[in-house]
N, C-alpha and C positions, 0 to 999 in steps of 0.2 A: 490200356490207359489212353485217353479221348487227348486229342491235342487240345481240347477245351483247356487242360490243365497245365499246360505250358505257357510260359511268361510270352512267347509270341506265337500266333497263329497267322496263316494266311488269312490276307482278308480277302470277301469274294469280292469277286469284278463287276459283279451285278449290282455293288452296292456303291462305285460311285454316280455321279451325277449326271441326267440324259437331260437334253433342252431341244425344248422345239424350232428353237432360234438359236443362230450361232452368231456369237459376237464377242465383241473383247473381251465384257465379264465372263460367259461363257470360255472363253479358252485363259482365261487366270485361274478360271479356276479348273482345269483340266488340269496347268499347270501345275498346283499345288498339291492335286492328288497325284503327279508324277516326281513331286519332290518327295512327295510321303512314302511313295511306293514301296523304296529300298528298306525303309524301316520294317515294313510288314511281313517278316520271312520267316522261314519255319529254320528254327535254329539247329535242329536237328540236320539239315540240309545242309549249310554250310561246310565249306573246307577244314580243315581242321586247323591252320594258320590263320583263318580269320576268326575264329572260337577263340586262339589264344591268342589273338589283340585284344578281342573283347574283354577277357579277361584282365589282360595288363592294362587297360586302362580302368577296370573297374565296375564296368556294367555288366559283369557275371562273373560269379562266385569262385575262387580259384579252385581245383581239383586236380589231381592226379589220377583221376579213375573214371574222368569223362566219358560216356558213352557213345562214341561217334563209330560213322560208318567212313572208312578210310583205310586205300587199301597201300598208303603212301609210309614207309619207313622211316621218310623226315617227318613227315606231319605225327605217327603216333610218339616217336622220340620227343617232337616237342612240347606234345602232350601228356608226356611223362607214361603215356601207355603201351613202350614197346619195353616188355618183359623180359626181356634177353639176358641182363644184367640183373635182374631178381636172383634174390636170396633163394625164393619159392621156387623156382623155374628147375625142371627135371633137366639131370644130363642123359646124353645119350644112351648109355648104360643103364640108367637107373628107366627111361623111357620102354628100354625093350623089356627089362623085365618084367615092367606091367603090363606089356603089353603079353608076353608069356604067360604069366600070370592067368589074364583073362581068359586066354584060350585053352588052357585048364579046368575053367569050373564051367560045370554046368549049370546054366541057368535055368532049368525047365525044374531042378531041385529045390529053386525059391520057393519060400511059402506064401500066398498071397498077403497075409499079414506083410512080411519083408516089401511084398513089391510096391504096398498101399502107403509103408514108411516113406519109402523113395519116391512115391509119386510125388509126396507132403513135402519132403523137404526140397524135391525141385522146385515147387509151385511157390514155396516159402522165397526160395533163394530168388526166382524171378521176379518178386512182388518187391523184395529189397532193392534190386536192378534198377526196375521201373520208378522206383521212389527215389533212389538217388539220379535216376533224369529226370524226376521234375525239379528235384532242389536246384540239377548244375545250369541247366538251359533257363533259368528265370530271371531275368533282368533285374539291376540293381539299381536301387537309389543311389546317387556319388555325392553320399550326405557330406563326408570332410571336407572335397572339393567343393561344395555347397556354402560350408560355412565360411570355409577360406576365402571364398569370394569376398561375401558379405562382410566378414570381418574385417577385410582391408580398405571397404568402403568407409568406415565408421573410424578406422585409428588411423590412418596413410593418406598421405596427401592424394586429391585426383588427379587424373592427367588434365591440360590446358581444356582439353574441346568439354569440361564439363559445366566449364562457368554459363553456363546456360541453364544448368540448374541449382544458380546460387539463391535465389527465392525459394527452392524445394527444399534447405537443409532439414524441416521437421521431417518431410516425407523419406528423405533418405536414410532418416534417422528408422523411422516406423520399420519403412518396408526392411532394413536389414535387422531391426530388433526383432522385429514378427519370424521372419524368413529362420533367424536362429534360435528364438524357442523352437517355432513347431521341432527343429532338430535338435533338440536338446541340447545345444551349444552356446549357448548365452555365454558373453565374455566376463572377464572378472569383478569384482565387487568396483574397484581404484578406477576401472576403465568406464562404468554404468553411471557411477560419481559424474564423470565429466560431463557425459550426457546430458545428464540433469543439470549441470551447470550451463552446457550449450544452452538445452530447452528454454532456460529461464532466461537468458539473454535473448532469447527471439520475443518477448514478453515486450508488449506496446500498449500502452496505457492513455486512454482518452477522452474525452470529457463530451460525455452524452446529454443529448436535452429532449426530456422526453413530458408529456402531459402530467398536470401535478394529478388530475380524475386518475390516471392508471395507474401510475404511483401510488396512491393511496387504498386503489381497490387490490393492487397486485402483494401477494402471501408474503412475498419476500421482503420487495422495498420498503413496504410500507414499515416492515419491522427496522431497516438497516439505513436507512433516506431522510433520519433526525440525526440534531446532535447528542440524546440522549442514547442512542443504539450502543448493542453492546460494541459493535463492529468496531467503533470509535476510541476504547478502551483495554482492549483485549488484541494480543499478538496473530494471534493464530490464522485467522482471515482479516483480509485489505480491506480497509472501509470505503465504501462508494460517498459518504460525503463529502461534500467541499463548503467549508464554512461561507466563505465568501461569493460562490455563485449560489448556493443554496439556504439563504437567511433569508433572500424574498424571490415571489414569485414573479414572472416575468408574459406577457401576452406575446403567444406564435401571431403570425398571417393571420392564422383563422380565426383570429379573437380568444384561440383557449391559453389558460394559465398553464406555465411550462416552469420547469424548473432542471438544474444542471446536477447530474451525479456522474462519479467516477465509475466509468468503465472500462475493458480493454482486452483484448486476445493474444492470439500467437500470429505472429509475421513470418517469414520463410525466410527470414535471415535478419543480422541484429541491425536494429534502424527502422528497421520495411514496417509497412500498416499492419494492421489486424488484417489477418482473412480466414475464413472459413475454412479453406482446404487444408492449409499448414496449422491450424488453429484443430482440426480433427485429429492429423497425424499428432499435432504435440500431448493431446490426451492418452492418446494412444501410447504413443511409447511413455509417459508416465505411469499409466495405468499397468503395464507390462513390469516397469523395474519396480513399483509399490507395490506391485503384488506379490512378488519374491519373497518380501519380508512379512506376508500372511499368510503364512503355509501353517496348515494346521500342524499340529504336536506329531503325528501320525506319518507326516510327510517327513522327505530327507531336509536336515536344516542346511538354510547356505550362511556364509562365513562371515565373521565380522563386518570386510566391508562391504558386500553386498549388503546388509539390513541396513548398514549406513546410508549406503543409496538408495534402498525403497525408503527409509524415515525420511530421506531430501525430498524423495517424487510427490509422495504422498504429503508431506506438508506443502507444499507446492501446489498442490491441487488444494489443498483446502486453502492455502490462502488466497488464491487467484477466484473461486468457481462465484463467489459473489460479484464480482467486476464482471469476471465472465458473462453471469446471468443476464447485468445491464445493456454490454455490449447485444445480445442476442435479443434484448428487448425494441433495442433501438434499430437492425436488421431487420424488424417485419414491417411487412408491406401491403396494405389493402385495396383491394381492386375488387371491380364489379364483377359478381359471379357471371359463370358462363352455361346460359341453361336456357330451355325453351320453354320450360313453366313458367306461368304467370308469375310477376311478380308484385303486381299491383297490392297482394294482401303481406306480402314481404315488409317488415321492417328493415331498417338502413342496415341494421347489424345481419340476418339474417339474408339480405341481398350480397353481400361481401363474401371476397374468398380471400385469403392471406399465405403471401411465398414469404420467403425472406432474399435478403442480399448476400451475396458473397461476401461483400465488406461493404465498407460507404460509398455513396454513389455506384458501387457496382451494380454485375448481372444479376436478373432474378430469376430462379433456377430451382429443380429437386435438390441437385446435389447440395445446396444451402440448406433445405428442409432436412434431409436426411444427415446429414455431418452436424446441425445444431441437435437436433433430436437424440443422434447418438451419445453426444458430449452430455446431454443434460440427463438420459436416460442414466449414465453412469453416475453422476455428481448426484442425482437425486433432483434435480432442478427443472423437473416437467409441472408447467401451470397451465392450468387453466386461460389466464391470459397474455401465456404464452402462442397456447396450441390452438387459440377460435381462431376456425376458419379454415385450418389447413390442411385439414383431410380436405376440404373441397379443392384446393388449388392441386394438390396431389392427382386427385381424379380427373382434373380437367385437363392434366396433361396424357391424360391415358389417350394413345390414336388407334383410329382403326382397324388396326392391323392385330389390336391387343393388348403391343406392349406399350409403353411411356416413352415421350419425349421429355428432352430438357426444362421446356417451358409447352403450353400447350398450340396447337398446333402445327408443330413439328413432327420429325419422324420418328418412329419408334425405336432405340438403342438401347443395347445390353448393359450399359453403365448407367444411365439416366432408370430403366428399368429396374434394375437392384437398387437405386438412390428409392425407389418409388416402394417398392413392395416392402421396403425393411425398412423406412418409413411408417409405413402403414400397418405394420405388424407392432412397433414402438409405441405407438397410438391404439392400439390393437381395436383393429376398423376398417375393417373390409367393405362395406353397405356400399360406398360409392362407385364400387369400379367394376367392372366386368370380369371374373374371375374366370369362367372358363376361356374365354376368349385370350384372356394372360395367362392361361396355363397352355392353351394352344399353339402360342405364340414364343414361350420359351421353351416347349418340346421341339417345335422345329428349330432353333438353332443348334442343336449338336447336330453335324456332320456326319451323313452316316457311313462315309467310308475313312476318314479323319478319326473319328470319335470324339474332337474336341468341339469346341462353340464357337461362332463368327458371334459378332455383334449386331448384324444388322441382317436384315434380309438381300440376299443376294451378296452377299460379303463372306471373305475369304475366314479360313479359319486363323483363330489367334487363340495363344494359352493364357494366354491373362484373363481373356471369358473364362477361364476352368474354374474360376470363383466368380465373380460378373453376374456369369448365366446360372452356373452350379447351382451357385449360394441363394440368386435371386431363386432359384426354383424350387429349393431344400426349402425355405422360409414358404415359399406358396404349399409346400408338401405339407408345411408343419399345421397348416391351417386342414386341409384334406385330412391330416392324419387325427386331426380333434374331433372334428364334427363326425369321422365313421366310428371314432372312439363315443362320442355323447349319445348317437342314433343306435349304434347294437345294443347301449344300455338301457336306451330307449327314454334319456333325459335330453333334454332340449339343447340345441347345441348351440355351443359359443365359440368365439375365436380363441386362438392358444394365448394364454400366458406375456405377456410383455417379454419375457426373459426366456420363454422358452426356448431349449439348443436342438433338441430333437437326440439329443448324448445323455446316455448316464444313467444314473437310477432315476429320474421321472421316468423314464420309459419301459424301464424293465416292471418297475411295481404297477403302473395303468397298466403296460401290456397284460400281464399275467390278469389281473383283474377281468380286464377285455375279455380276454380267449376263454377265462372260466364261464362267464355266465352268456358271453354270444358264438363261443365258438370259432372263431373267425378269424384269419392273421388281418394286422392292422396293414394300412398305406405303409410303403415305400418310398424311395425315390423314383422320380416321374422320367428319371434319364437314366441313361447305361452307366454304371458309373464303374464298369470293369473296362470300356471302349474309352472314355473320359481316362481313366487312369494309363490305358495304353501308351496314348498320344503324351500325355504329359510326360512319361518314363523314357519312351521311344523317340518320341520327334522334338521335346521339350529342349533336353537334357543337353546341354555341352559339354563335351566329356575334359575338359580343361576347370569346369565348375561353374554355376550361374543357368540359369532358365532362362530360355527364349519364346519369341512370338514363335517361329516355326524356322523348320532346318537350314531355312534361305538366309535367317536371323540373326546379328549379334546377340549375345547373351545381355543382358543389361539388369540392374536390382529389382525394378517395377517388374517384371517378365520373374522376376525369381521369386518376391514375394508372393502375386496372383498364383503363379502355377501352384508352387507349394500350398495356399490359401487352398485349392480348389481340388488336390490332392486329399488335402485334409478333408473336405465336405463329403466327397467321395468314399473315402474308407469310413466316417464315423455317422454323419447324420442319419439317422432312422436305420442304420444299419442292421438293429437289434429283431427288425420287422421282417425283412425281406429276403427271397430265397437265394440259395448262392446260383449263381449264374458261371459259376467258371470261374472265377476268383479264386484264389486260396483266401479261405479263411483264419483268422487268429483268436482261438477261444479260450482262456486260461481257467480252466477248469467251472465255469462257467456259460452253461447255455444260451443264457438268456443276454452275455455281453461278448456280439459278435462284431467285427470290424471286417471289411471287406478289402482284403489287400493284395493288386496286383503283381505278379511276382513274387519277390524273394522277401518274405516275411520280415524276416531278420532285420535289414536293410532299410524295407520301404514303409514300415509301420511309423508316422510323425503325428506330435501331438494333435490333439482337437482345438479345430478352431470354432468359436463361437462366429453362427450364419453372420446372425445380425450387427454385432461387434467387429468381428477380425481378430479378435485377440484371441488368446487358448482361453479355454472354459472356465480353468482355475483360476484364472486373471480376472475375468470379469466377474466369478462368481464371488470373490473376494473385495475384490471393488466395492461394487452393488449391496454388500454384507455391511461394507465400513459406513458410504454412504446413507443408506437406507435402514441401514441400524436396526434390520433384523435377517433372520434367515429368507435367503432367497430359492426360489427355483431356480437350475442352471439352464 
């Protein structure tokens, strides 16, 4: 048995980091491969004392029948393997006799037959051996201490030093709702209620004045922006009229005719503006408890009040996503394209590129682009003019180097970079931006003696990239994985899917189609995602509960949701395509639906998350069902 097959392996030495220059980045980051060092051990090597700490704290499987090499009488006693006290164990007497015994028969009388039994069931017996040390030596997920984190974020007061993230309450909501699906922990129906009643008090409502021309050309308002609309009548969604600023029209600065409708977001606590970021997370953890209550017939059903709470989330969103829309109308923003082509035969609309704002008067950013896109991809609320313009503003923040800055140019970063590419996947619209050069540029950030992802160039590793960099690169994979899917069939290739997850049966039914008529295994993932999952198990993990930046790290919820996030990317995206590399695999009688899971199966296997969403697959694919109001691809 290859130590490939063990939850830890030595890593080599050759694989950390050499510089031709020595300086302070250089020895931080010396530093950080010497903080990681102690994680990278061959378990089989350890004492037998520190096997069963590991154990009692949870990061490896308990046993009685451990495999260690130790020639210590405390150490096998407290690993339950010194046999003295066995029921099984020969006495003295009963010892000699066999050994009598044997020096009685002859053996040269065996029949080869006899000898070829005993060869088999030695070989037998040690193939059993070897398999119960891969089960006992393979690191565990400390999924309960996980949730137990998380959970006390959500219903327990915080300690003082957190009023600094009293603006972030959607997000702390998100990150530990997300963090306890993937584990299957989701808290009870009475407690998901409250949630929702939080989320809707983060709810700020405000009076947008936007051109009456776009109003009228735009699919929505024009329908919901009278007082005849049904909006006006009907419970179900808030209506953006307001009789009294909108019964006449009014001239902006510019000379054009404007008029006033209701619009409004989520704020990061009850009072605060609209923003974008708390305005993402509140969808999000909406979209998570309203999906509970869409589980098809087939699935296990949850309890009275859970469906209460997805009926709250879910009318919630449908009453808000028209306000919603406004607000995100009034958030874009037109600027002169950034380009060296002529644009003298350019029209004004055609010279323009369009970001949007974080909130009013704020920054203008990806992460604006990508958080409204997301919210509207879900709600169903993607226009036309909504979206002129903004694959170019996306593109133009692409730098040199590859990947995306926040705004263009600036430097390239792993969070501005996933705002970018899962952006442009939502839009599904690649033409503008350099693709290989972005797929370049997010191979080099996993670590290769870490295995996890920095953000930046020349920057230290962090686990929160393990979805960041993961996710942005699983989404550029999903693009790679269509076009060698269109090309082997030898039909013209297109981008994947708005919605595609890279999970599930879209991939198993193209795959097989694929291999039948070109032969060929499909793309993969473009990163290690057995190294990716090491670090996150190994150096992630606080063994008190909660994910960290790295071992130097407090544990914190943001560091529990990403890692978990990018755990998930790891074991499930395009998983179904690519060869096992040393992972244990988890196939349930099923070939073609493979997961890729570091260590201890049992343990470390947590739901799928959707690349582009964040949410599990089932969530968004149930969402996207309600809104979109027909079958979707996951």
């Amino acid at each position: 048995m290859s130590d490939s097959h063990y939850a830890t392996t030595i890593t080599n030495e050759s694989d950390r980091c050499r510089f031709l220059v020595e300086s302070e980045t250089s020895q931080l980051q010396t530093d950080t491969e010497d903080e990681c060092a102690p994680f990278f051990v061959s378990l089989q090597d350890l004492p037998a004392d520190q096997l069963l700490h590991l154990q009692q704290v949870g990061l490896l499987p308990p046993s009685s029948k451990q495999q260690v090499n130790t020639n210590s009488a405390k150490a096998r006693q407290l690993l339950g393997l010194d046999e003295s006290s066995s029921s099984s164990s020969l006495s003295a007497a009963e010892e000699e006799d066999v050994v009598g015994l044997e020096e009685t028969v002859d053996v040269s009388v065996l029949s080869l037959e006899e000898k070829d039994m005993d060869a088999e069931a030695e070989e037998e017996e040690t193939k059993v051996d070897d398999d119960d040390s891969v089960y006992y030596y393979q690191v565990c997920l400390l999924r309960e201490k996980h949730a137990a984190f998380v959970t006390r974020a959500l219903f327990a007061p915080l300690p003082a030093g957190y009023v600094s993230l009293d603006s972030s309450r959607p997000w702390i909501i998100y990150w530990c709702l997300h963090s306890l699906d993937l584990l299957d922990r989701l808290p009870p129906g009475t407690k998901l209620q409250g949630v929702v009643h939080t989320l809707q008090a983060c709810w700020t409502s405000t009076t947008v004045t936007l051109d009456t021309c776009l109003v009228q050309r735009d699919p929505f308002l024009s329908l919901h922006s009278h007082p005849n609309s049904d909006t006006t009548t009907t419970t179900d969604m808030d209506s953006i009229w307001i009789p009294d600023a909108s019964s006449s029209s009014s001239s902006s600065s510019s000379g054009r005719d404007t008029m006033q409708l209701r619009g409004g977001g989520f704020g990061g606590g009850i009072g605060q503006m609209a923003h974008c970021a708390p305005g993402y997370a509140a969808v999000l953890a909406l979209c998570i408890i309203a999906g509970l209550g869409l589980r098809d017939k087939g699935e296990e059903s949850c309890d009275e009040e859970t469906k209460e709470a997805a009926v709250m989330a879910l009318a919630l969103l449908k009453r808000k996503r028209l306000q919603l829309y406004v607000w995100f109308i009034s958030l874009r923003h037109t600027m002169p394209r950034l380009t060296t082509a002529t644009t003298t035969m350019m029209t004004e609309e055609e010279n323009t590129m369009t970001g949007f704002r974080m909130h009013h008067d704020g920054e203008i950013d990806v992460r604006a682009s990508y958080c409204i896109l997301c919210m509207t991809t879900l709600l169903n609320l993607t226009t036309e003019p909504l979206t002129e313009g903004v694959v170019e503003y996306i593109a133009a923040c692409q730098t040199h180097e590859g990947g995306f800055g926040g705004e263009p140019h600036t430097e390239a970063h792993g969070g501005y970079t996933y705002c970018a590419v899962a952006a442009l996947k939502l839009l599904n619209d690649y033409n503008h931006v350099d693709v290989p050069s972005l797929t370049g540029w997010l191979a080099r950030r996993q670590m290769s003696y870490e295995g996890g992802f920095s953000g930046r160039c020349n920057k230290l590793v962090d686990g929160c990239y393990s979805f960041w960099q993961g996710a942005g690169m699983a989404v550029l994979d999903l693009l790679y994985d269509k076009q060698q899917h269109h090309s082997s069939l030898g039909e013209q290739t297109t981008g994947p899917h708005p919605f595609d997850s890279g999970v599930g049966e879209e991939n198993e039914s193209s795959s097989s189609l694929m291999d039948e008529k070109a032969g060929s295994k499909r793309a993969g993932l473009l990163f290690d995602r057995t190294l990716l999952q090491r670090y996150i198990l190994l150096c992630a993990q606080d063994v008190n509960g909660g994910l960290r930046d790295k071992p130097s790290k407090p544990r914190d919820f943001y560091h529990t949701c990403y890692n978990l996030s990018g755990l998930s990317i790891a074991q499930h995206v395009l998983s179904s395509h690519e060869s096992n590399t040393g992972s244990m695999e988890k196939n349930d009688d099923n070939e073609d639906d493979k997961t890729f899971v570091y260590g201890n199966v049992e343990t470390n296997l947590i739901g799928a998350t959707h690349p582009c969403f964040n949410i599990r697959i089932e969530r968004s694919t149930d969402i996207l069902n309600v809104f979109h109001k027909k079958e979707t691809q996951t």
